[in-house]
KEROLUM-200505 format. One record per atom (N, C-alpha, C): x, y, z; atom name. Coordinates in steps of 0.1 Angstrom, whole numbers. Example, Ala and Ser with C-alpha at 12.3 -4.5 7.8 and 13.67 -1.06 7.14 Angstrom:
<recs>
px: 132&py: -57&pz: 78&atom: N .
px: 123&py: -45&pz: 78&atom: CA .
px: 132&py: -33&pz: 78&atom: C .
px: 128&py: -22&pz: 71&atom: N .
px: 137&py: -11&pz: 71&atom: CA .
px: 129&py: 0&pz: 79&atom: C .
</recs>
This chain:
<recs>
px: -240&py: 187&pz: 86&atom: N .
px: -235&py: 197&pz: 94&atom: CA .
px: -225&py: 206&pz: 86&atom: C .
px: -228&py: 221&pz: 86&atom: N .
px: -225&py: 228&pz: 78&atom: CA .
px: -213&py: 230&pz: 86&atom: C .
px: -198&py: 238&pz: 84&atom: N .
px: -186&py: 245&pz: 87&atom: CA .
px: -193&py: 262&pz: 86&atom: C .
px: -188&py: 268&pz: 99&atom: N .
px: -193&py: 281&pz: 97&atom: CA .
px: -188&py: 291&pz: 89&atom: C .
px: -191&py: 300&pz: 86&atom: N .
px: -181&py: 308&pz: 75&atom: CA .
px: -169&py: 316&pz: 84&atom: C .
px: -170&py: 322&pz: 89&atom: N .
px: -159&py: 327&pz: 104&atom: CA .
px: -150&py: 311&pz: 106&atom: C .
px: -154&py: 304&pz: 106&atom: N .
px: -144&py: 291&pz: 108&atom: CA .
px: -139&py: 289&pz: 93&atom: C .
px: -143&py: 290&pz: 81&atom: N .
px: -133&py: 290&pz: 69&atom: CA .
px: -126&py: 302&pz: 70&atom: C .
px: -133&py: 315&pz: 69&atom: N .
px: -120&py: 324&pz: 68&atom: CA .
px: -111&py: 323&pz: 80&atom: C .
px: -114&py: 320&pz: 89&atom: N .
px: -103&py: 321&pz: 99&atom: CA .
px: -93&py: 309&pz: 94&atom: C .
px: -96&py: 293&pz: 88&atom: N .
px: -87&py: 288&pz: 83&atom: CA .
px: -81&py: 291&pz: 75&atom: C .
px: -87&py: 297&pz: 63&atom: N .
px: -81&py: 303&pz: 51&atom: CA .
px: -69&py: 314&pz: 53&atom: C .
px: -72&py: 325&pz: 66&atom: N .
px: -61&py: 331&pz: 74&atom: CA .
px: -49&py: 319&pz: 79&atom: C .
px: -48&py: 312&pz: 85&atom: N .
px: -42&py: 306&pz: 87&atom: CA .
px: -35&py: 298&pz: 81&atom: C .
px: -37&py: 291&pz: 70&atom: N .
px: -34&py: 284&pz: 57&atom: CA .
px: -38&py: 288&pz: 47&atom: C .
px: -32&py: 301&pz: 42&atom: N .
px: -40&py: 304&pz: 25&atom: CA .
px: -35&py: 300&pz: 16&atom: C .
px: -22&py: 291&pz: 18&atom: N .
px: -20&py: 279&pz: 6&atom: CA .
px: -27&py: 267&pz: -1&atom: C .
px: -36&py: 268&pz: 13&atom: N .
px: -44&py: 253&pz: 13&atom: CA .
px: -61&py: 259&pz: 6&atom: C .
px: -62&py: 264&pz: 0&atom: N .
px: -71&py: 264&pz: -7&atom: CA .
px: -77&py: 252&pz: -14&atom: C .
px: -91&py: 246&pz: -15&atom: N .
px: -95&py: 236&pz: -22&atom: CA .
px: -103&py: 238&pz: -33&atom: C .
px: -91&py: 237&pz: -43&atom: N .
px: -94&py: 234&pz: -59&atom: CA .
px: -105&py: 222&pz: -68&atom: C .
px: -112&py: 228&pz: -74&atom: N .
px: -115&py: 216&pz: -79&atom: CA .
px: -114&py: 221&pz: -98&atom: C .
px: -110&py: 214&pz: -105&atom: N .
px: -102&py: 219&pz: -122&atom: CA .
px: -103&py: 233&pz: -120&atom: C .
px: -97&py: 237&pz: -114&atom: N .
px: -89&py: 254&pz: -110&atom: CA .
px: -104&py: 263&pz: -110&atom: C .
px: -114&py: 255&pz: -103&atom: N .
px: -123&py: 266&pz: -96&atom: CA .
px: -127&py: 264&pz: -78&atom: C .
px: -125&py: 273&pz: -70&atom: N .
px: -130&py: 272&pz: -61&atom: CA .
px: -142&py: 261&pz: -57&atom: C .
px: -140&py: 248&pz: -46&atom: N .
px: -153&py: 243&pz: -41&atom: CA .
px: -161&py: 254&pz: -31&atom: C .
px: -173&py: 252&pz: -33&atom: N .
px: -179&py: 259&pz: -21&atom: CA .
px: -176&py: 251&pz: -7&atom: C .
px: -171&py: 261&pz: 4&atom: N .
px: -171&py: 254&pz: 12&atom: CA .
px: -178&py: 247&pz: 23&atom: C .
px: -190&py: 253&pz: 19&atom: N .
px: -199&py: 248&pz: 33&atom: CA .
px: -201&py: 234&pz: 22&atom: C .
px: -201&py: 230&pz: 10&atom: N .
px: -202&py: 219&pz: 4&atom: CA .
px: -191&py: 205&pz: 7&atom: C .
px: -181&py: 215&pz: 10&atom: N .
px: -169&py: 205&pz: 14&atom: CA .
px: -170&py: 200&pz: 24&atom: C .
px: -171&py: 207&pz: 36&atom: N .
px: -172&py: 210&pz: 50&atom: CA .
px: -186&py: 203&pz: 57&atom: C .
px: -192&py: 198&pz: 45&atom: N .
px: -201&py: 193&pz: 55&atom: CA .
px: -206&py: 179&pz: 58&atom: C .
px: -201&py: 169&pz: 54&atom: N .
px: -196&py: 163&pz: 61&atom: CA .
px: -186&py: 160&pz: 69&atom: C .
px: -177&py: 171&pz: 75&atom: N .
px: -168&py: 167&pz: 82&atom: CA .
px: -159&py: 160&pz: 79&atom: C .
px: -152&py: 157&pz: 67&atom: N .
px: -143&py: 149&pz: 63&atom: CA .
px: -129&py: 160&pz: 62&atom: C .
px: -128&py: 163&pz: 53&atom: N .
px: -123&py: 175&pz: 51&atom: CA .
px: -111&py: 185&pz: 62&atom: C .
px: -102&py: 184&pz: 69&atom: N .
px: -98&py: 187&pz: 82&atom: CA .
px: -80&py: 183&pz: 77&atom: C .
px: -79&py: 198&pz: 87&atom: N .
px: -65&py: 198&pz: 87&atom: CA .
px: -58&py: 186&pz: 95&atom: C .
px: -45&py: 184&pz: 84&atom: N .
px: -35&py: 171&pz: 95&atom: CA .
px: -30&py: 174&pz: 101&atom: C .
px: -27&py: 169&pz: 112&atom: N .
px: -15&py: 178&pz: 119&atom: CA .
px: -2&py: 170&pz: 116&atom: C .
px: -2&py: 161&pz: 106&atom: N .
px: 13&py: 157&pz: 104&atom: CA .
px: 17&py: 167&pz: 93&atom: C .
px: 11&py: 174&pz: 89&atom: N .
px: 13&py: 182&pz: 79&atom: CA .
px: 10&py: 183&pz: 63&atom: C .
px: 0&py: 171&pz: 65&atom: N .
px: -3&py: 170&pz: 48&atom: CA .
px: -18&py: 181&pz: 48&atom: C .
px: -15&py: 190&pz: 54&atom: N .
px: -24&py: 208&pz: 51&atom: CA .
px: -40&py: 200&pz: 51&atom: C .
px: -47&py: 206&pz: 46&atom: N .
px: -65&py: 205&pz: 47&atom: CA .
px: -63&py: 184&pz: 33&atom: C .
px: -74&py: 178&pz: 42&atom: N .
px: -69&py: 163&pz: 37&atom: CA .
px: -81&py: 159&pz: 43&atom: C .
px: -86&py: 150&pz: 29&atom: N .
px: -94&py: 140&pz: 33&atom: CA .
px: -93&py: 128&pz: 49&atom: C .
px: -104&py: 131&pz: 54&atom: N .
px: -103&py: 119&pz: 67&atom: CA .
px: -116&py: 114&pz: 65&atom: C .
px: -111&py: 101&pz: 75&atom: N .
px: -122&py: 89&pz: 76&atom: CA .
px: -123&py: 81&pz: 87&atom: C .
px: -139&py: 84&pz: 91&atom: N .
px: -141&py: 83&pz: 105&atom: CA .
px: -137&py: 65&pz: 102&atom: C .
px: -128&py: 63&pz: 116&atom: N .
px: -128&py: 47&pz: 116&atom: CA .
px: -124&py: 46&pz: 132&atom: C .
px: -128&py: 28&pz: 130&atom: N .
px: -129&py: 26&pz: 147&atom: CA .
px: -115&py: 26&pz: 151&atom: C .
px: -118&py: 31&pz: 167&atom: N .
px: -103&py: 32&pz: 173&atom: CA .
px: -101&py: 18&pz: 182&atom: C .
px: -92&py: 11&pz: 179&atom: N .
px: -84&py: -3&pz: 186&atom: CA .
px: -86&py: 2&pz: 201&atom: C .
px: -81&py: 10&pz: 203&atom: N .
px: -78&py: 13&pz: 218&atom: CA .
px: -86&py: 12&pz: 227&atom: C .
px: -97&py: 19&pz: 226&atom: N .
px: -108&py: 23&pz: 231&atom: CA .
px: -119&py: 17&pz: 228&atom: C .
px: -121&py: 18&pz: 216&atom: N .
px: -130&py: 8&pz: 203&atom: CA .
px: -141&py: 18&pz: 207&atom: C .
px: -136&py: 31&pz: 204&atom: N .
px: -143&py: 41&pz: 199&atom: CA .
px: -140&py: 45&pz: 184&atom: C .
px: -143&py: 59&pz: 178&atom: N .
px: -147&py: 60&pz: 164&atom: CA .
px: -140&py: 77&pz: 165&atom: C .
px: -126&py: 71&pz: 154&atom: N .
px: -120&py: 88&pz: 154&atom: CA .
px: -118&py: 91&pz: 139&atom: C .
px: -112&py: 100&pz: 135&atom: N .
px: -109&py: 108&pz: 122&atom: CA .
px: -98&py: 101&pz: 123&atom: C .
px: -96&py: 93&pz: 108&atom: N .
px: -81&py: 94&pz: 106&atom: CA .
px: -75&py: 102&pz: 90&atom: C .
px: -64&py: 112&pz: 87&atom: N .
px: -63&py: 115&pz: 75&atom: CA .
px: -56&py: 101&pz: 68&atom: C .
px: -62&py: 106&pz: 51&atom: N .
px: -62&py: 91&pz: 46&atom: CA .
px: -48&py: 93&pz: 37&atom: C .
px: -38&py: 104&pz: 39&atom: N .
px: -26&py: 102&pz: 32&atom: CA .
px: -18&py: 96&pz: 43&atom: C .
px: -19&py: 101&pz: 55&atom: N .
px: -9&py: 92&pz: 66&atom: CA .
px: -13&py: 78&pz: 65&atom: C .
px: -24&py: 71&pz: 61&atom: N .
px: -30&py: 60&pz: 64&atom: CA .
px: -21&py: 53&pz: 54&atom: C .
px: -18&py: 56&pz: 45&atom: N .
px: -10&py: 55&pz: 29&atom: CA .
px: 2&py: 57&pz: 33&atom: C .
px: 6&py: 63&pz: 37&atom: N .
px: 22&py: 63&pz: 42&atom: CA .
px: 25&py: 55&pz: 54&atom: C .
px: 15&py: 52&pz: 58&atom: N .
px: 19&py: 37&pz: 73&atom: CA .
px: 18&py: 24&pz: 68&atom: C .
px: 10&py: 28&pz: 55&atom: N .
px: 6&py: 9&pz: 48&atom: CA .
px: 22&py: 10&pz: 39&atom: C .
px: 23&py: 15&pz: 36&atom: N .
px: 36&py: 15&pz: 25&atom: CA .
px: 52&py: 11&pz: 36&atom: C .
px: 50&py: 21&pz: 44&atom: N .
px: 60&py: 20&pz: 50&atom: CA .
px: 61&py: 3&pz: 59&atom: C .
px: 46&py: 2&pz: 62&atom: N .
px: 47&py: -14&pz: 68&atom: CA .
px: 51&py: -26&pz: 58&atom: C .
px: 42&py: -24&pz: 46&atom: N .
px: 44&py: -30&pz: 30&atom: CA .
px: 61&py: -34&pz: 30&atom: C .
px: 71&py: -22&pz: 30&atom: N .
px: 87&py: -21&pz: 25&atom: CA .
px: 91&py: -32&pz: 37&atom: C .
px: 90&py: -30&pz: 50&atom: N .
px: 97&py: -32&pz: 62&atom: CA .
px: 91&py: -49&pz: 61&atom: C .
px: 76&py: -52&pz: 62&atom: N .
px: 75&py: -67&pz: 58&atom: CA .
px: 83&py: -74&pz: 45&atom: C .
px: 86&py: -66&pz: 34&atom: N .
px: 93&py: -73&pz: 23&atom: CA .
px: 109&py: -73&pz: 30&atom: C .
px: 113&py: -62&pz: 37&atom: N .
px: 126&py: -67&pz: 38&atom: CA .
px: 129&py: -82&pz: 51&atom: C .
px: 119&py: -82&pz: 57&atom: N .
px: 118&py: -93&pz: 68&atom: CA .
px: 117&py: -107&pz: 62&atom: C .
px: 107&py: -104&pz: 51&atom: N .
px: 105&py: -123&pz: 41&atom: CA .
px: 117&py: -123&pz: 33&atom: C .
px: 123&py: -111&pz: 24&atom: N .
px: 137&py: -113&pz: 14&atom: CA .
px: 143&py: -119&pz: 26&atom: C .
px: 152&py: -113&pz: 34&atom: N .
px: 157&py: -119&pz: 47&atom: CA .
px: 162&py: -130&pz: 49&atom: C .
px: 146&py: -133&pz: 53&atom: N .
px: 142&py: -152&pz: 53&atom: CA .
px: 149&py: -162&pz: 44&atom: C .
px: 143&py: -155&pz: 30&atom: N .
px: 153&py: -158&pz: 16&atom: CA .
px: 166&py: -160&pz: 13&atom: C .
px: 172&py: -154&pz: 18&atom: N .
px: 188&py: -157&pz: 22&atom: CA .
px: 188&py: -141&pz: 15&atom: C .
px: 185&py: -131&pz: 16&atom: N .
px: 190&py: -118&pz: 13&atom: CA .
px: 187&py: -114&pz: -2&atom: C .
px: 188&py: -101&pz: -13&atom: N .
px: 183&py: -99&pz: -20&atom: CA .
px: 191&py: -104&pz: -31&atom: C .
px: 191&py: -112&pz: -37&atom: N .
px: 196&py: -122&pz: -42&atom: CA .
px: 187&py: -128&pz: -53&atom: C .
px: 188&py: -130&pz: -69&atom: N .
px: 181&py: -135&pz: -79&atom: CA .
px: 186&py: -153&pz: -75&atom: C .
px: 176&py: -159&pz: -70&atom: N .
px: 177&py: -173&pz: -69&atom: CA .
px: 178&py: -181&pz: -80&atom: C .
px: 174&py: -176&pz: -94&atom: N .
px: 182&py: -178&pz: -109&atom: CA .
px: 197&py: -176&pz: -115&atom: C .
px: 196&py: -164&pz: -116&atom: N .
px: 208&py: -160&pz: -121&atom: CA .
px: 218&py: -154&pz: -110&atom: C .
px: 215&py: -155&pz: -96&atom: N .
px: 226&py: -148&pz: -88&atom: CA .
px: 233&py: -135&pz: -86&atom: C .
px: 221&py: -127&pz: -94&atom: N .
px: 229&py: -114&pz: -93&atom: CA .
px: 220&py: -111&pz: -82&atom: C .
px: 227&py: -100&pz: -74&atom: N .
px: 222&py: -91&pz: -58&atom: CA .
px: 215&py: -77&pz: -70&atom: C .
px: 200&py: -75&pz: -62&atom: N .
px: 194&py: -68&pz: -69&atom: CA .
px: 189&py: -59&pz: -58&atom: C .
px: 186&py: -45&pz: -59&atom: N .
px: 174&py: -40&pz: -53&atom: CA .
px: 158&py: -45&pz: -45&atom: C .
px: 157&py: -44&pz: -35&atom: N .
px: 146&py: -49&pz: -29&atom: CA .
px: 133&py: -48&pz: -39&atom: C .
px: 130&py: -33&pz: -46&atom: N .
px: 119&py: -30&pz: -53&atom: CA .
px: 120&py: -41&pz: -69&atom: C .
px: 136&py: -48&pz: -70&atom: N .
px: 137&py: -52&pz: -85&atom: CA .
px: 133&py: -67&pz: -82&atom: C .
px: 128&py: -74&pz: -72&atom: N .
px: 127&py: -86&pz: -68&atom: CA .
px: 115&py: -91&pz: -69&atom: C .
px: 110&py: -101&pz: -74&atom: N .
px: 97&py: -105&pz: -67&atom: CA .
px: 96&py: -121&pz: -61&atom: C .
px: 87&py: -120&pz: -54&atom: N .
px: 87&py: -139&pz: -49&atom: CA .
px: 76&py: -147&pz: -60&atom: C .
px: 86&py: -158&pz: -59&atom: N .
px: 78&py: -170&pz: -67&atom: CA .
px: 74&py: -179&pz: -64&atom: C .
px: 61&py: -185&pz: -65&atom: N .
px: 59&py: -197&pz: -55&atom: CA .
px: 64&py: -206&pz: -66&atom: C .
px: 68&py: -218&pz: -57&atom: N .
px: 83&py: -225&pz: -67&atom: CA .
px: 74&py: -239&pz: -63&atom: C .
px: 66&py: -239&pz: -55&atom: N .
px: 63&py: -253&pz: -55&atom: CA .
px: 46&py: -253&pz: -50&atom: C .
px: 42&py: -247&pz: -52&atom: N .
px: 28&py: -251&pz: -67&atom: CA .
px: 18&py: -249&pz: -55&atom: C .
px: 17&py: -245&pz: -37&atom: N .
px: 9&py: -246&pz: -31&atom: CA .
px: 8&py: -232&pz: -22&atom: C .
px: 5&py: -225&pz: -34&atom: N .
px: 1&py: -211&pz: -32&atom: CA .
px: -13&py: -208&pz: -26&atom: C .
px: -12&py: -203&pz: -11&atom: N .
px: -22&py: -199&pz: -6&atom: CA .
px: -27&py: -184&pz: -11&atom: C .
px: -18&py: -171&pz: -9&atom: N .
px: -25&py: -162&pz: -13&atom: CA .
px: -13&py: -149&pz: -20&atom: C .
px: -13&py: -142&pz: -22&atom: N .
px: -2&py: -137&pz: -35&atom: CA .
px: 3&py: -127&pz: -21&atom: C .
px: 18&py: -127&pz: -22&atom: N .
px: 24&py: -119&pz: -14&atom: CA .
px: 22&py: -102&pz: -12&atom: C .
px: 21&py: -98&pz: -30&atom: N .
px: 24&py: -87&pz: -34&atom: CA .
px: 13&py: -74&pz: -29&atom: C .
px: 3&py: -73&pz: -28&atom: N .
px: -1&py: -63&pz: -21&atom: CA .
px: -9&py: -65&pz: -10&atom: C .
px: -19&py: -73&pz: -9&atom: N .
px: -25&py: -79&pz: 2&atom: CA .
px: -14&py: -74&pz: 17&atom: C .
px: -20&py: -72&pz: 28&atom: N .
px: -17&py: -73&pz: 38&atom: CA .
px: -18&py: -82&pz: 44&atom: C .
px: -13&py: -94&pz: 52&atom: N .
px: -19&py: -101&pz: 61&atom: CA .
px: -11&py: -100&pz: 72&atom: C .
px: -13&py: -112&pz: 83&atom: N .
px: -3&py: -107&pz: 97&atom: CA .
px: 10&py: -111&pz: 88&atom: C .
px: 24&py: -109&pz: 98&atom: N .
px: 38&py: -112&pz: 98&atom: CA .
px: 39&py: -123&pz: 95&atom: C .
px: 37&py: -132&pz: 106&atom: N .
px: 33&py: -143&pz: 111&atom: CA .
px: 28&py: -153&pz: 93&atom: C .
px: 18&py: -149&pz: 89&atom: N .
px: 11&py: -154&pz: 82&atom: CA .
px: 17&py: -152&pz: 69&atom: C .
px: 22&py: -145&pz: 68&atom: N .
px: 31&py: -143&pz: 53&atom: CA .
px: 44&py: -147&pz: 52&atom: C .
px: 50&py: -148&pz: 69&atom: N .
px: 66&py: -159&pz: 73&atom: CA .
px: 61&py: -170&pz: 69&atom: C .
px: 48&py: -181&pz: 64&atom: N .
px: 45&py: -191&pz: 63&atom: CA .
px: 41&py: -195&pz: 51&atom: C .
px: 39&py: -185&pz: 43&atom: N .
px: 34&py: -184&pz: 27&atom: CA .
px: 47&py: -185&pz: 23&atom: C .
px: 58&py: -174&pz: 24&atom: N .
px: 72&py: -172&pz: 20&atom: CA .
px: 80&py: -184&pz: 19&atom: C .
px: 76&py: -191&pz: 29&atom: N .
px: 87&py: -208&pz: 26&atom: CA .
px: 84&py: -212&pz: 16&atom: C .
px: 70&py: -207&pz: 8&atom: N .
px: 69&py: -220&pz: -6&atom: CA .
px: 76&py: -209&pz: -12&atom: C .
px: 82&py: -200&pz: -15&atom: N .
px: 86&py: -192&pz: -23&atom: CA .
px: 102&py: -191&pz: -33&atom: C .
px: 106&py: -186&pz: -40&atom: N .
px: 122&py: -184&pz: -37&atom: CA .
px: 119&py: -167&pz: -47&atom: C .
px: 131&py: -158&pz: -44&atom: N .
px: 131&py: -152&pz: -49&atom: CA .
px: 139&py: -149&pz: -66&atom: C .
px: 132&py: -140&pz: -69&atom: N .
px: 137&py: -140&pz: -85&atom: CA .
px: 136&py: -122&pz: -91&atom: C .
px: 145&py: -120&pz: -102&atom: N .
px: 144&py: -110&pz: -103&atom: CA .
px: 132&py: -108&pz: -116&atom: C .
px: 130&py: -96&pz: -120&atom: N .
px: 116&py: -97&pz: -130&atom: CA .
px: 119&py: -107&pz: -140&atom: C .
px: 133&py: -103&pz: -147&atom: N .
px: 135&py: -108&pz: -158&atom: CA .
px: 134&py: -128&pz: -156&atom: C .
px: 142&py: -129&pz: -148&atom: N .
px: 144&py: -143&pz: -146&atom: CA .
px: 122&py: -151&pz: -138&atom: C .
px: 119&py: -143&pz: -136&atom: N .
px: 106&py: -146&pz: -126&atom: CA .
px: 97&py: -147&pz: -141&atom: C .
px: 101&py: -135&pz: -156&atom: N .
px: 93&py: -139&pz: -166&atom: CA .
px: 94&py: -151&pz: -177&atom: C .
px: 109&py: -152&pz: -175&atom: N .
px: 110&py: -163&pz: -180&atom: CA .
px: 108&py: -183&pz: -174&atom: C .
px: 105&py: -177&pz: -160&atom: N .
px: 102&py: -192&pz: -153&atom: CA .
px: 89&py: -193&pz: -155&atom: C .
px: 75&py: -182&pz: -158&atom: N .
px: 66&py: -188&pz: -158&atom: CA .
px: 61&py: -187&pz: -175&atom: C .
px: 71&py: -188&pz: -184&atom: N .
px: 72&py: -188&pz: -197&atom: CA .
px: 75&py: -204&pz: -201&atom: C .
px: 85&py: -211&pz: -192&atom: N .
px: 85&py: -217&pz: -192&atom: CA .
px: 78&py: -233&pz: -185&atom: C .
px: 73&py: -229&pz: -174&atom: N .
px: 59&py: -232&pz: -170&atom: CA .
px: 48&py: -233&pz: -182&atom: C .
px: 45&py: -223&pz: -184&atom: N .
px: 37&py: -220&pz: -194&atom: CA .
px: 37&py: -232&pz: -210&atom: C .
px: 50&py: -231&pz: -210&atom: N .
px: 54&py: -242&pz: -223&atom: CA .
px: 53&py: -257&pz: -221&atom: C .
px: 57&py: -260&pz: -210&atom: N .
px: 57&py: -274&pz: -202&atom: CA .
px: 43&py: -281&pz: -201&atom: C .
px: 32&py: -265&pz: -196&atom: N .
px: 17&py: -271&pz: -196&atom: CA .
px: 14&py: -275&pz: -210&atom: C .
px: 19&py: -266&pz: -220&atom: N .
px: 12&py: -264&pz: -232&atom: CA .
px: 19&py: -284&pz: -239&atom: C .
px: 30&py: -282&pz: -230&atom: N .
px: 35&py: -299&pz: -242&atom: CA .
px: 33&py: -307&pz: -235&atom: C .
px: 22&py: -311&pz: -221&atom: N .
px: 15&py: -317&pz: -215&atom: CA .
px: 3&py: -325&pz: -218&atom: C .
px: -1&py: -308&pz: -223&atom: N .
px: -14&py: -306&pz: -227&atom: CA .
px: -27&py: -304&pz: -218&atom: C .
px: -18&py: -301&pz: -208&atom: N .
px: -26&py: -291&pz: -197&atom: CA .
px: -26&py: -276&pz: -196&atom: C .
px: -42&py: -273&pz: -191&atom: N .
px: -38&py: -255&pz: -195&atom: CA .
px: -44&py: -246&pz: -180&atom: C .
px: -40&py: -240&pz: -176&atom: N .
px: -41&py: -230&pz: -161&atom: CA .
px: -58&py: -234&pz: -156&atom: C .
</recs>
């Protein structure tokens, strides 16, 4: 399904910032436009990739743009880490005891029965308040040298990952 030309220039009137580049030449637009992806946001991120997905509500099938979808996972992503540090007793290197930035922290599973990695995966709340108990927090520096040391302990064992 093609976009009609009266419907680009009229958007192009309307937004002639939003022009779509591709290495600084004009795309055709009935090429862009036809799939239907392609559509203004109305949160403001101008002409933006969307993607038909099902709707929970209804459990019908709507457009969503895929920068807001990116800025709801991130923003959920920050707001779950500050709920598990929390849990942790606050941002805090469980090594060395210095109070660090949330972004400077990472979790360590500290006792060996690691279900699934905290760090980008989504899972429920629920499900990752239950992963987090094997954990403790650590800062990069101190988190590289524990599994450095790990690492050395297998090696004079004589066990290897």
């Amino acid at each position: 399904m093609s976009c009609a030309r009266a419907t680009v220039e009229g958007m192009e009137k309307r937004h002639p910032d939003q022009t779509i580049f591709n290495d600084h030449e004009p795309i055709i637009y009935d090429e862009v436009f036809s799939t239907d992806r392609y559509k203004l946001c109305p949160n403001g991120h101008g002409m933006s990739m969307h993607r038909l997905e099902s709707n929970g509500k209804n459990r019908g099938k709507c457009y969503r743009c895929l920068e807001c979808r990116r800025v709801q996972k991130a923003e959920r992503h920050d707001r779950y880490r500050r709920i598990l540090m929390k849990m942790l007793g606050g941002y805090r290197c469980h090594h060395c005891g210095k109070r660090k930035h949330m972004k400077h922290l990472e979790f360590h599973h500290a006792y060996g029965t690691k279900s699934f990695d905290l760090g980008g995966v989504s899972y429920s709340l629920a499900r990752m308040k239950e992963e987090v108990k094997k954990c403790i927090l650590l800062c990069h520096d101190c988190h590289v040298i524990e599994h450095r040391r790990i690492r050395a302990e297998k090696k004079a064992n004589g066990t290897q990952d």
